[in-house]
C-alpha positions in Angstrom: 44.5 13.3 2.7 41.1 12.2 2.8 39.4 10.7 5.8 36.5 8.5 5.9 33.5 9.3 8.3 31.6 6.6 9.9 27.7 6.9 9.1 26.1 8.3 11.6 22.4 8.1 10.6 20.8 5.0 10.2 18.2 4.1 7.7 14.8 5.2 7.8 12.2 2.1 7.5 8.8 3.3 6.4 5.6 0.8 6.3 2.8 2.9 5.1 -0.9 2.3 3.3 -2.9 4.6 0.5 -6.4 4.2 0.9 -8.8 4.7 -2.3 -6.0 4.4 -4.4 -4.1 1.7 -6.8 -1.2 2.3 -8.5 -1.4 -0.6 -10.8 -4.5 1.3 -12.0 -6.3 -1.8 -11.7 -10.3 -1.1 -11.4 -13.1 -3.3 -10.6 -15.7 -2.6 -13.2 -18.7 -5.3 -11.8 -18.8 -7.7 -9.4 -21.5 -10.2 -9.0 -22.5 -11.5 -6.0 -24.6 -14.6 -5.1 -26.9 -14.1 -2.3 -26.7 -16.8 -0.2 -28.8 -17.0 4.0 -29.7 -13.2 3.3 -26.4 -11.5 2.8 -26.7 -7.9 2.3 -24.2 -6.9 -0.3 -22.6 -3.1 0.2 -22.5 -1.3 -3.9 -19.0 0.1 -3.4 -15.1 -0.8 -3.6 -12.3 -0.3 -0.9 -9.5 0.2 -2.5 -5.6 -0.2 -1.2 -2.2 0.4 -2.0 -0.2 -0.9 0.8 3.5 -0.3 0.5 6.6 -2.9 0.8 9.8 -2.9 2.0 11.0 0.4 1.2 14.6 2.2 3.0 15.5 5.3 2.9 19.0 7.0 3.1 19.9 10.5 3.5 
């Protein structure tokens, strides 16, 4: 006879963000910008993976 435990550990929920990286592989080669009351534009580009919904079960 078998008997069936009751999970005892609950999922683990993670939420997390990778900074200077994209998984897509997407790159921004130029972006032009139209200076408009002074702006002062920045030459670099932030990039972001930011996860989703993501569970875990051990």
């Amino acid at each position: 006879m078998t008997h069936k435990k009751a999970w005892s550990r609950p999922p683990i929920s993670m939420d997390f963000q990778v900074l200077m990286f994209t998984s897509s592989g997407l790159l921004v080669r130029f972006l032009k910008v139209f200076e408009k009351s002074n702006y002062n534009a920045v030459k670099w580009v932030r990039y972001m993976t930011k996860a989703g919904n993501y569970q875990i079960r051990f």
